[in-house]
C-alpha positions as CSV (number, residue, x, y, z in Angstrom):
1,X,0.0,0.0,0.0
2,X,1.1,3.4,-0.5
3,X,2.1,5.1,2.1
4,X,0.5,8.4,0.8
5,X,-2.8,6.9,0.8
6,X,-2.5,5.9,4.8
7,X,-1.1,10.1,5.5
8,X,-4.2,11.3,3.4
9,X,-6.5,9.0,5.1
10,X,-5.4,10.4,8.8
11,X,-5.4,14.0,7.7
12,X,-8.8,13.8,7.0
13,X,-9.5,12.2,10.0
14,X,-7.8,15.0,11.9
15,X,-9.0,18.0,9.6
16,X,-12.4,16.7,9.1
17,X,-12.5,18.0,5.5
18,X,-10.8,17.1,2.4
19,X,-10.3,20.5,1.3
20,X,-8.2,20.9,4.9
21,X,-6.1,17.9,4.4
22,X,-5.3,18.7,1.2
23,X,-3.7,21.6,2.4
24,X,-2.2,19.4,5.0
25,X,-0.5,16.8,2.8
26,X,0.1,19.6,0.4
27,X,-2.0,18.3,-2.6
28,X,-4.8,19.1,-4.4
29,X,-8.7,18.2,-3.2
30,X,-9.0,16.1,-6.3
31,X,-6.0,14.2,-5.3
32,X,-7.3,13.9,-2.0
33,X,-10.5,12.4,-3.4
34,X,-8.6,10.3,-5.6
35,X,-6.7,8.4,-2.9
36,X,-9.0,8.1,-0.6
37,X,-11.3,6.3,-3.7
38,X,-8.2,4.3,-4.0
39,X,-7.3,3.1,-0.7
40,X,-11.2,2.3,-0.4
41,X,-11.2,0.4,-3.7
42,X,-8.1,-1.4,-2.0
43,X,-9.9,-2.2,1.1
44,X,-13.2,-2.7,-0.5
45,X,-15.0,-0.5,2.4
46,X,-15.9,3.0,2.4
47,X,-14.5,4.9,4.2
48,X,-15.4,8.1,5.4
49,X,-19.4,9.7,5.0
50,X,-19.4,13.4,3.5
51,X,-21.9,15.6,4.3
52,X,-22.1,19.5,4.1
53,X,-20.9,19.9,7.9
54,X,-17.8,17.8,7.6
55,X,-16.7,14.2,6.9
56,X,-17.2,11.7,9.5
57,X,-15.6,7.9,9.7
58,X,-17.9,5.0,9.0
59,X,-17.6,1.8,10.5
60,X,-14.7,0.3,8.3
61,X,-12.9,3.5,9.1
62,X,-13.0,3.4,12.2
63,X,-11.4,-0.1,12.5
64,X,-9.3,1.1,9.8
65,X,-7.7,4.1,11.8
66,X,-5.5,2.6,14.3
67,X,-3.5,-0.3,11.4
68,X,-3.2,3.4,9.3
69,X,-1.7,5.3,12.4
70,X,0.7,2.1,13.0
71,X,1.2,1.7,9.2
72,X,2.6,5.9,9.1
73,X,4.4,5.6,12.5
74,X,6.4,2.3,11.2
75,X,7.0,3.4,7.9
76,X,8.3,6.7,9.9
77,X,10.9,5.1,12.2
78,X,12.5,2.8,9.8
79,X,13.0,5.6,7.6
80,X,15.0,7.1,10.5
81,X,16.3,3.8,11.5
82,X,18.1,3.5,7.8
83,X,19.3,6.9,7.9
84,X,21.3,6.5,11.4
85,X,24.9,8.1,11.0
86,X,27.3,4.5,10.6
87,X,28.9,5.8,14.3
88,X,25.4,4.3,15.8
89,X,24.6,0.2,16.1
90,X,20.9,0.6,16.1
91,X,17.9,2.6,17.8
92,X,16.2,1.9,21.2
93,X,12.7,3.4,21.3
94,X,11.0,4.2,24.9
95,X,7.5,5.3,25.6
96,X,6.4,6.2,29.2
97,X,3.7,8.0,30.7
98,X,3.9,12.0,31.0
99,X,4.2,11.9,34.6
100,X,7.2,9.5,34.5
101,X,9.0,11.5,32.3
102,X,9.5,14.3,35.0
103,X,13.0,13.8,36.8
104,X,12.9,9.8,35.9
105,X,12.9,9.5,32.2
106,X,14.6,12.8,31.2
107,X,17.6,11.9,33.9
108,X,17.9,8.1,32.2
109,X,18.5,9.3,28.2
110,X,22.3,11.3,29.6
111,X,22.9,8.1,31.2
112,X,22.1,5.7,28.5
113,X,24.0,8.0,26.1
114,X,26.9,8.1,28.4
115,X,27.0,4.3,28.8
116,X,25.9,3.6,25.6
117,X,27.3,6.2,23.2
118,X,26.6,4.2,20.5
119,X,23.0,3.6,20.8
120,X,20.1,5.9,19.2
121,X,17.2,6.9,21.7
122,X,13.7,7.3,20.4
123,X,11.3,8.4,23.0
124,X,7.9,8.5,23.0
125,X,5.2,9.6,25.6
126,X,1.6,8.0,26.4
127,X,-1.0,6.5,28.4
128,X,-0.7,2.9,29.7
129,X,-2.8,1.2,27.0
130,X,-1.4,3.0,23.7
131,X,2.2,2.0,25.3
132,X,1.4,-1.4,25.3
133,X,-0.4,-1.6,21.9
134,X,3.1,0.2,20.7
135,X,4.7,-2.8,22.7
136,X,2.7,-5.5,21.1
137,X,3.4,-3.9,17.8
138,X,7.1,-3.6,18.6
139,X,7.2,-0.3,17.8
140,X,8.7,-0.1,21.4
141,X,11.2,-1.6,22.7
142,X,10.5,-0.6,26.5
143,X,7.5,1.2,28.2
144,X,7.5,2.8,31.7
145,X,3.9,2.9,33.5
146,X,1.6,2.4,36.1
147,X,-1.2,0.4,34.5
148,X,0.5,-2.5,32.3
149,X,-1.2,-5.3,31.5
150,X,-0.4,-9.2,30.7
151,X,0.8,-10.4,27.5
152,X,2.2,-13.5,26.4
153,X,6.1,-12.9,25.6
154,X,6.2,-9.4,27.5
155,X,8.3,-9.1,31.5
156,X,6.6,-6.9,33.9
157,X,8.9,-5.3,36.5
158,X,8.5,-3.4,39.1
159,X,10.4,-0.4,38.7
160,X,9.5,1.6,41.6
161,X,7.2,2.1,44.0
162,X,6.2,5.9,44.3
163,X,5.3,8.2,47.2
164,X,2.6,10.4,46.9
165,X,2.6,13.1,49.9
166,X,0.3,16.0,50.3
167,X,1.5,19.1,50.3
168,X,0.9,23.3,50.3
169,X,2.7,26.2,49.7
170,X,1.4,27.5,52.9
171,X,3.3,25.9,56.6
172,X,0.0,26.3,57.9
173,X,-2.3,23.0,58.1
174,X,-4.3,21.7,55.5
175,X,-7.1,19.3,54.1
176,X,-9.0,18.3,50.9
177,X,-11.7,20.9,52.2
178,X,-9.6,24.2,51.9
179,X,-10.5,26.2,49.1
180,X,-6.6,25.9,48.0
181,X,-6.6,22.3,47.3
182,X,-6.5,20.8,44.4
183,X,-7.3,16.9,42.9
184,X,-4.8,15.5,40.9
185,X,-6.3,12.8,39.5
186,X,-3.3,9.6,40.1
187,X,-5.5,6.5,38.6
188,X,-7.9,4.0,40.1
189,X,-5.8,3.0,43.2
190,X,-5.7,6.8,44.3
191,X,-9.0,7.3,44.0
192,X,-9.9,4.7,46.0
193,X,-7.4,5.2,48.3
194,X,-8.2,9.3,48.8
195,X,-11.9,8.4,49.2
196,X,-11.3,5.8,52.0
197,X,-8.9,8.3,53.7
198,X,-11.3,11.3,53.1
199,X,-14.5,10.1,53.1
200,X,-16.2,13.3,53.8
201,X,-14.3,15.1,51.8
202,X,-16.2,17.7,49.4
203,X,-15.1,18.0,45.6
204,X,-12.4,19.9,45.0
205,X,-12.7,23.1,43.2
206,X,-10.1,22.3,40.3
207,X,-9.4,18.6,39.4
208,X,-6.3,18.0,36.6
209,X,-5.4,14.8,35.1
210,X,-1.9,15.8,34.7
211,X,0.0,16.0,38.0
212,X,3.2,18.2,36.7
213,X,0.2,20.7,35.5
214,X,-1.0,20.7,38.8
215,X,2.2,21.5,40.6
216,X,2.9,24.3,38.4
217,X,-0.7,26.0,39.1
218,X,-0.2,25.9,43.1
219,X,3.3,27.0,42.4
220,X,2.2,29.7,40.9
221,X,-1.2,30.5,42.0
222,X,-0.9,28.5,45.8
223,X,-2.4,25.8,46.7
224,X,-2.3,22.2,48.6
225,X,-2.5,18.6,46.6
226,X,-0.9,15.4,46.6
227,X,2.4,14.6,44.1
228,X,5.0,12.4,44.1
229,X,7.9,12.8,46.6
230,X,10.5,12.8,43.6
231,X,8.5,15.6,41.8
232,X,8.1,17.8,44.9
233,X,11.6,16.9,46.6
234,X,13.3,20.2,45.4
235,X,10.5,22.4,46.2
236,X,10.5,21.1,50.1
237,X,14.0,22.1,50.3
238,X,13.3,25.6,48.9
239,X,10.5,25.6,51.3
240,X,8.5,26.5,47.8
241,X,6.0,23.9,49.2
242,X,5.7,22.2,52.7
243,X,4.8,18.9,53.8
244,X,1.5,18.6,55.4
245,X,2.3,17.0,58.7
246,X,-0.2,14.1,59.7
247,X,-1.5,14.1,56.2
248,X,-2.3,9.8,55.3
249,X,0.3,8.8,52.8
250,X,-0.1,6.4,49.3
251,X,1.8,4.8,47.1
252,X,1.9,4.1,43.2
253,X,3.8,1.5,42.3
254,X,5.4,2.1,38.6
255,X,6.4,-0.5,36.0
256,X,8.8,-1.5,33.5
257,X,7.4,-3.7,30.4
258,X,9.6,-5.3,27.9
259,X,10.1,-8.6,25.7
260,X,11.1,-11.7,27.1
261,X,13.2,-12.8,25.0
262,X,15.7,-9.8,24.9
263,X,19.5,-10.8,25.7
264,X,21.4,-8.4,23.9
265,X,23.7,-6.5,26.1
266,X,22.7,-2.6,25.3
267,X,19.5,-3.6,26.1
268,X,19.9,-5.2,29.5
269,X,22.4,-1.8,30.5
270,X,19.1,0.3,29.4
271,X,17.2,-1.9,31.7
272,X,19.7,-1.6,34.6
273,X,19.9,2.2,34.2
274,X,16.3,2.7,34.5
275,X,16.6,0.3,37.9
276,X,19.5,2.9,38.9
277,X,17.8,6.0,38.1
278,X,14.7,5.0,39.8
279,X,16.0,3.9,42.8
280,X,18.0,7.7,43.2
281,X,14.6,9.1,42.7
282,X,12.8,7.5,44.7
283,X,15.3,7.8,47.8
284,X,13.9,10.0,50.8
């Protein structure tokens, strides 16, 4: 299949409109129309349903979406992949969650370059279950998360087991009631967890998804919430934020997924740096 035909396809999924992807994939409309009448002749499905307020997917093109985004994405890194400079053996591609990125991930890559100089890093960021389909695919080679799930073939490893600590950038005591605190939304566990601990509690006034958004709002407009030790650890000692005393504590535990049936020795040092960097992160 052409490639072009799978990039056309997804711009019009993302625009909406033919006319926009075709000023996406810098083409003409009628060569839009002309692939897309193509790749549906090839898959003997239509596609997409025009109307005068946009295009919409129909069934096939719904199912066909995710084996055109892994089609592009493939055909993208082994066009890297062949292009290396000859000074590199080969590419490693990571995918973690956005959290674990913050002060985990982004300390590993200067290690792995430094032990492995010879080794190119592709990294890629995600939830749980897209980092696992990108496993199953083997378009990744490792993921870092909190949510993994069992597959034939894959390890799951602990990689560390986080601490997640309220705190407020106010000395003064605090609790899920003050008009300064904020939810940050960690996952199931913590949401069980926080309701058992605070069963009375009413609902916060701002809830985020995205716990390194939520530090920077109370560190700039003030605040109380619960983050991870390793995120907050600088900000305690600048007395930025402050611990709140008596305050229950929970932990997420974090995980590393890979194949089995890796033995090849960059590999294993990637796996034993992400071991070491975890564990200096996750040190009191």
């Amino acid at each position: 299949m052409d490639i072009d035909l799978a990039r056309t396809f997804l711009a019009i999924v993302e625009t909406g409109n033919f006319n926009r992807a075709a000023e996406q994939v810098n083409v003409t409309q009628s060569t839009v129309s002309m692939r897309i009448k193509s790749l549906e002749d090839i898959l003997g499905q239509e596609l997409f349903i025009r109307s005068k307020v946009g295009t919409t997917l129909t069934g096939p093109g719904l199912m066909f979406r995710k084996y055109a985004e892994t089609l592009v994405r493939t055909w993208e890194q082994a066009r890297q992949e062949i292009s290396l400079p000859e000074e590199y053996e080969g590419t490693l591609a990571i995918g973690g969650q956005f959290t674990l990125w913050d002060r985990l991930l982004l300390k590993w890559i200067p290690w792995m370059q430094t032990a492995v100089p010879d080794m190119a890093i592709r990294a890629e960021v995600g939830l749980s279950d897209g980092l696992m389909r990108q496993l199953l695919e083997g378009l990744l080679d490792i993921g870092v998360m909190y949510m993994p799930f069992n597959r034939p073939g894959f390890a799951i490893e602990e990689l560390m087991n986080e601490k997640l600590i309220m705190v407020s950038t106010q000395p003064s005591p605090t609790d899920p009631d003050d008009k300064g605190f904020i939810y940050v939304d960690w996952g199931v566990d913590f949401r069980v967890n926080f309701s058992n601990a605070f069963p009375n509690a009413d609902a916060a006034r701002l809830t985020v998804s995205h716990g390194p958004l939520g530090l920077r709002y109370i560190l700039d407009n003030g605040g109380a919430g619960y983050f991870p030790m390793r995120l907050v650890r600088s900000h305690l000692k600048d007395n930025q934020l402050f611990s709140v005393e008596d305050a229950p504590v929970f932990m997420r535990p974090a995980y590393i997924v890979y194949p089995e049936d890796r033995e090849d020795e960059r590999f294993k040092t990637a796996l034993q740096g992400l071991r070491y960097v975890a564990a200096m992160e996750t040190e009191d």
